[in-house]
Residue frames relative to the residue before (quaternion, step in Angstrom):
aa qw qx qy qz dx dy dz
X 1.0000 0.0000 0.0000 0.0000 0.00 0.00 0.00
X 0.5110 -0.6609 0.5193 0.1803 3.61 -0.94 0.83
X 0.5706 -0.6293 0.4464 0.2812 3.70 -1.00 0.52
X 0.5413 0.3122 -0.4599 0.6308 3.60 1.19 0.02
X 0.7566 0.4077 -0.4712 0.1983 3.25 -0.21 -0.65
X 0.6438 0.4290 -0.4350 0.4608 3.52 1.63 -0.26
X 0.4290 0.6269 -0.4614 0.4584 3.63 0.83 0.09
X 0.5010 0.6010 -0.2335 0.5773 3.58 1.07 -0.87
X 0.7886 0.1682 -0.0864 0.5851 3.42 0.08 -0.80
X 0.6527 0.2527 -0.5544 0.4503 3.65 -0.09 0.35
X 0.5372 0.6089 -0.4543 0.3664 3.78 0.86 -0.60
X 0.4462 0.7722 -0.2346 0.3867 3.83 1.53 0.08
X 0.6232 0.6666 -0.0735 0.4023 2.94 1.23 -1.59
X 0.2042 -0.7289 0.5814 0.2982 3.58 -0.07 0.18
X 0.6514 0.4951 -0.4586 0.3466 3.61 0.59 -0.37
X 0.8795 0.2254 -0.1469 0.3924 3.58 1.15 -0.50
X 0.0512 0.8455 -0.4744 0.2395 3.04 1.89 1.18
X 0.7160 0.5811 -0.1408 0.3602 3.63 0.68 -0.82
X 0.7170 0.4517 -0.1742 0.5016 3.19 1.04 -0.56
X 0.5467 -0.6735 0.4147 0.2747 3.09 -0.71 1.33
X 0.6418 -0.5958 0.3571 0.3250 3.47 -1.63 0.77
X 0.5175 0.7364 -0.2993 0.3167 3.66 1.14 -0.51
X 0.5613 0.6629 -0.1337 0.4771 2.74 1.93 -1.53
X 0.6531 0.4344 -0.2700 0.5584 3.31 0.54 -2.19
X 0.7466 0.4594 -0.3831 0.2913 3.92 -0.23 -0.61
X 0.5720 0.5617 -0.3389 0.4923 3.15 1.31 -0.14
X 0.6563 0.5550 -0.2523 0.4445 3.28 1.06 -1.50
X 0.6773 0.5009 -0.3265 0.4288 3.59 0.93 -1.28
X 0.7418 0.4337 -0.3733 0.3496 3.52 1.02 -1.19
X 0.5211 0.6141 -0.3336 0.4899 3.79 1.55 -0.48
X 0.6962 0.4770 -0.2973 0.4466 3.70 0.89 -0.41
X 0.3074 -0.7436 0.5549 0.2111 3.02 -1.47 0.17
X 0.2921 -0.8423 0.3958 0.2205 3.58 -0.56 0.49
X 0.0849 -0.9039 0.4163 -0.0496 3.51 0.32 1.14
X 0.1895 -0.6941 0.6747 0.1646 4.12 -1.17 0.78
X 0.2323 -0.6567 0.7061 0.1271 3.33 -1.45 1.01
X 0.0443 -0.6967 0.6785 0.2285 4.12 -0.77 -0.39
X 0.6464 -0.5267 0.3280 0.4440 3.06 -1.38 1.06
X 0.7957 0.2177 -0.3592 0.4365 3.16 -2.23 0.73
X 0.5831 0.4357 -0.5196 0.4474 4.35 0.64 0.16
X 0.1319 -0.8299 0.4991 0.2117 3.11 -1.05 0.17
X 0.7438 -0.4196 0.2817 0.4374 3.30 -1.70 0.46
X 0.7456 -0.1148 0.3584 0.5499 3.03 1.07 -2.20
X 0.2683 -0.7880 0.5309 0.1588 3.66 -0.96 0.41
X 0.6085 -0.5963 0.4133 0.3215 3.64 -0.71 0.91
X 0.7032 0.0255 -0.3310 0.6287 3.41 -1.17 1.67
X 0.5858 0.4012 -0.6425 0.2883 3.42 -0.39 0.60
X 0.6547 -0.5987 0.2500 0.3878 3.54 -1.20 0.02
X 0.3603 -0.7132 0.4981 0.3368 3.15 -1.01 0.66
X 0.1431 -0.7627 0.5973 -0.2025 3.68 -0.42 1.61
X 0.8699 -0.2351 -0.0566 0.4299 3.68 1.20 0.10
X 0.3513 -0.7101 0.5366 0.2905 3.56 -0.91 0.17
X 0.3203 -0.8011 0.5030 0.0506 3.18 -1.47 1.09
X 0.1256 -0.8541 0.5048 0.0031 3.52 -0.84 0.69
X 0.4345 -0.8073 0.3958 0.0530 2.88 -0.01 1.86
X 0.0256 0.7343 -0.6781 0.0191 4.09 -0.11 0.96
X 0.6694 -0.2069 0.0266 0.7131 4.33 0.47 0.06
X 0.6974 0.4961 -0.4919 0.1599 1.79 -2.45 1.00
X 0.1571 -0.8127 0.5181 0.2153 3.50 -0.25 -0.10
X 0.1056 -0.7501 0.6472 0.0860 3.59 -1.67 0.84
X 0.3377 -0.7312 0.5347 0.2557 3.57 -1.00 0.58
X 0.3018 -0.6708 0.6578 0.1620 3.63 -1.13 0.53
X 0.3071 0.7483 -0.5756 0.1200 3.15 -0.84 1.20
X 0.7231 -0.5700 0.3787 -0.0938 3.52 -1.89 1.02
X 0.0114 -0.8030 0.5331 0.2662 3.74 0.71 -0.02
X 0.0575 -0.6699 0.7402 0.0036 3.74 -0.94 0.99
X 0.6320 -0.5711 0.4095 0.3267 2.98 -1.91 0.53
X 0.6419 0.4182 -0.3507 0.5386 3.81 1.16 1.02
X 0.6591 -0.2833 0.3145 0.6217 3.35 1.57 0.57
X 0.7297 -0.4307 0.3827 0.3682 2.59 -2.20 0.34
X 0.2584 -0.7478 0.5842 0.1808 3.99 -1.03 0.35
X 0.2498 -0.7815 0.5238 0.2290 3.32 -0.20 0.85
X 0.3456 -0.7594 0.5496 0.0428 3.75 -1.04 1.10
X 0.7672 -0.1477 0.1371 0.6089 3.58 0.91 -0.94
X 0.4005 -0.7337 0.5475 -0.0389 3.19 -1.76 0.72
X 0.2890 0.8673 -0.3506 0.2035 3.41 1.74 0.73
X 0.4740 -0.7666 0.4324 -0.0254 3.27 -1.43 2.01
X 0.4432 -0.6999 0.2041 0.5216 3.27 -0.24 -0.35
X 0.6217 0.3598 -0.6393 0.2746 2.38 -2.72 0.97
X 0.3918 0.5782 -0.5178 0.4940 3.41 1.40 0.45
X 0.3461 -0.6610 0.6539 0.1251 2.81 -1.83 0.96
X 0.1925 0.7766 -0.5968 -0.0597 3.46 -0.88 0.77
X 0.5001 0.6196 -0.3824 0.4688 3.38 -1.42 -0.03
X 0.7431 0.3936 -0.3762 0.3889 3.69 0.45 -0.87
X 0.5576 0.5955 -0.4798 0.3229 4.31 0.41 -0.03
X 0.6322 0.5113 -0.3477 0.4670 3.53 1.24 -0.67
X 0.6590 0.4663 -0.2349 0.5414 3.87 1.60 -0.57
X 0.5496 0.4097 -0.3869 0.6168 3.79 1.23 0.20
X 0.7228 0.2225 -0.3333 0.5631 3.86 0.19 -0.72
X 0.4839 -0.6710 0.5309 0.1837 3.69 0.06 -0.02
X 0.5234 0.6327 -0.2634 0.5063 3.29 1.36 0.45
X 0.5779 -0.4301 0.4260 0.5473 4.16 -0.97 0.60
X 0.7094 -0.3821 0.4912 0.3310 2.83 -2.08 0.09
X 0.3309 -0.8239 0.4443 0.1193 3.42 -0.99 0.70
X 0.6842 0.4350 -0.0034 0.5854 3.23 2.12 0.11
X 0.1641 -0.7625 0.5697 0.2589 3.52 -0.55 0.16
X 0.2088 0.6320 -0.7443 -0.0548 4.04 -1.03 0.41
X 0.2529 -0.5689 0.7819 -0.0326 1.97 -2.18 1.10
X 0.5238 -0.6815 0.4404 0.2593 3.23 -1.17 1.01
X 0.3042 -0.8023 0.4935 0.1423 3.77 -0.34 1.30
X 0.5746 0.3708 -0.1615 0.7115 3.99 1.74 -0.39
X 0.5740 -0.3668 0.6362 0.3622 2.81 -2.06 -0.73
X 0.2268 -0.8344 0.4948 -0.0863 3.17 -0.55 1.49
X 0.0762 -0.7214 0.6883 0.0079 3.52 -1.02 1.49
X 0.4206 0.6558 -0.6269 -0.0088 3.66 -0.68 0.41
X 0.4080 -0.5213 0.6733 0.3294 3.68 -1.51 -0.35
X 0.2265 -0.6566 0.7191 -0.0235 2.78 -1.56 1.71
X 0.3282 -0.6871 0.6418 -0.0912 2.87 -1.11 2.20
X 0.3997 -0.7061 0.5518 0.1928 3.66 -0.71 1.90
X 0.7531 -0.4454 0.3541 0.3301 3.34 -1.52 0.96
X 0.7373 0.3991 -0.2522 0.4832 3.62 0.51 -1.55
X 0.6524 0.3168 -0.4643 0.5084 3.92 0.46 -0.53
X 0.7153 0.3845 -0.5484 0.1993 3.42 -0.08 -0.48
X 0.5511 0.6393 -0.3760 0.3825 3.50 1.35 -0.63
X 0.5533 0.4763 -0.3279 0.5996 3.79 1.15 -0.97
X 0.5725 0.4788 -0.4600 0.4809 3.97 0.11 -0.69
X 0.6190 0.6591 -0.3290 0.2725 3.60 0.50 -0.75
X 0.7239 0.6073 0.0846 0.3163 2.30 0.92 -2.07
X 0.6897 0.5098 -0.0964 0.5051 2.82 1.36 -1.44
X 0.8385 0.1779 -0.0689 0.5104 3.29 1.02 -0.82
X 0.4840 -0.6957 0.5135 0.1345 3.32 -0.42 0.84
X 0.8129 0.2860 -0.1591 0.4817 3.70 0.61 -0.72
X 0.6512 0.3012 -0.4203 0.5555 3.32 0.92 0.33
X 0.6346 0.3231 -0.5139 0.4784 4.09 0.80 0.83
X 0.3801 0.6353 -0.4660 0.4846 3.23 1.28 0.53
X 0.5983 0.7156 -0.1488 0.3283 3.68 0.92 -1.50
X 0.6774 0.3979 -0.1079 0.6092 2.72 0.84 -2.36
X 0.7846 0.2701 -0.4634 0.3110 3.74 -0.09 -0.60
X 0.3354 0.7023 -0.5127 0.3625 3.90 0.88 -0.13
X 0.7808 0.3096 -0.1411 0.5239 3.56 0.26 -1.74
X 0.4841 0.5953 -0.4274 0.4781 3.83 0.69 -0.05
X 0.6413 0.4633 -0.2797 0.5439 3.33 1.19 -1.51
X 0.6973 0.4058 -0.3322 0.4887 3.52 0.13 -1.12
X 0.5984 0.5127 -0.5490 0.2786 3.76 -0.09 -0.33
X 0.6572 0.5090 -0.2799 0.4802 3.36 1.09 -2.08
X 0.6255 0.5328 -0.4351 0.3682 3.81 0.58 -0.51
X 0.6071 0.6125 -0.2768 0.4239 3.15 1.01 -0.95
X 0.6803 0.6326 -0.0478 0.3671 3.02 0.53 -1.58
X 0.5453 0.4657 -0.1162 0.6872 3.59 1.56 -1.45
X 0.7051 0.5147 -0.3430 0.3467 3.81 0.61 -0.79
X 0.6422 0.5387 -0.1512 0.5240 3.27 1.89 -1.25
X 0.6072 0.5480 -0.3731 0.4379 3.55 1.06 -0.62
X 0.6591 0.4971 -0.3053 0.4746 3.62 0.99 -1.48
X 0.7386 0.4685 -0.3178 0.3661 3.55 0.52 -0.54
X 0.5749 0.3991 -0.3142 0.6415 3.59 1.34 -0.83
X 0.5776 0.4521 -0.4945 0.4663 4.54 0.22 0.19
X 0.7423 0.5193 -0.1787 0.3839 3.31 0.87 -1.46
X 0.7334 0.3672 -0.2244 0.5262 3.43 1.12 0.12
X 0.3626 0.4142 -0.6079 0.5722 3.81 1.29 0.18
């Protein structure tokens, strides 16, 4: 794929609708484009968090080891960002996904995604929105799985 044409396709994203093309052409040329097939995974909880992924097809499951197995938390398609909470808290991955499809995304290195931050104000706005909405989520699933034991 060609560097407009991934510009093209990140220019997709709602998270980086905003950002000028100069930018995305950097980002695309700083990324890597990577395939996952179903059951590989991205990453595995406590490893390092060394990048954030961006899911352009496909789907990946977020999941949890509980004392019944892994627990599956989310099911994110594409244009989900994942990967990026273990690169805000500075801390291993807190999760394991595995790709649940064939998987296309672009693995955004730690340092650009931090500079991407930086740089733009409205797309660490973004990320923390859906951060917010996960834990909401997430709090929504807990009350409902207490409220029924």
């Amino acid at each position: 794929m060609t560097l407009d044409n991934e510009v093209t396709s990140l220019r997709q994203v709602p998270l980086f609708r905003e950002v000028e093309p100069s930018r995305l052409k950097l980002l695309a040329f700083t990324s890597e484009r990577v395939h996952f097939e179903a059951g590989q995974a991205f990453f595995a909880r406590g490893e390092a968090a060394d990048a954030a992924y961006l899911i352009l097809e496909g789907s990946a499951a977020v999941s949890i080891d509980g004392p019944m197995g892994p627990v599956r938390l989310a099911l994110l398609g594409p244009n989900a960002l994942l990967g990026e909470m273990g690169i805000l808290a500075d801390q291993p991955r807190s999760a394991t996904v595995i790709a649940d499809t064939p998987t296309t995304a672009l693995r955004i290195d730690r340092d650009v995604f931090i500079e991407l931050l930086a740089q733009f104000p409205q797309i660490s706005i973004a990320v923390m929105r859906e951060l917010a909405l996960r834990l909401e989520q997430t709090n929504q699933r807990l009350a409902e799985r207490v409220g029924s034991a």
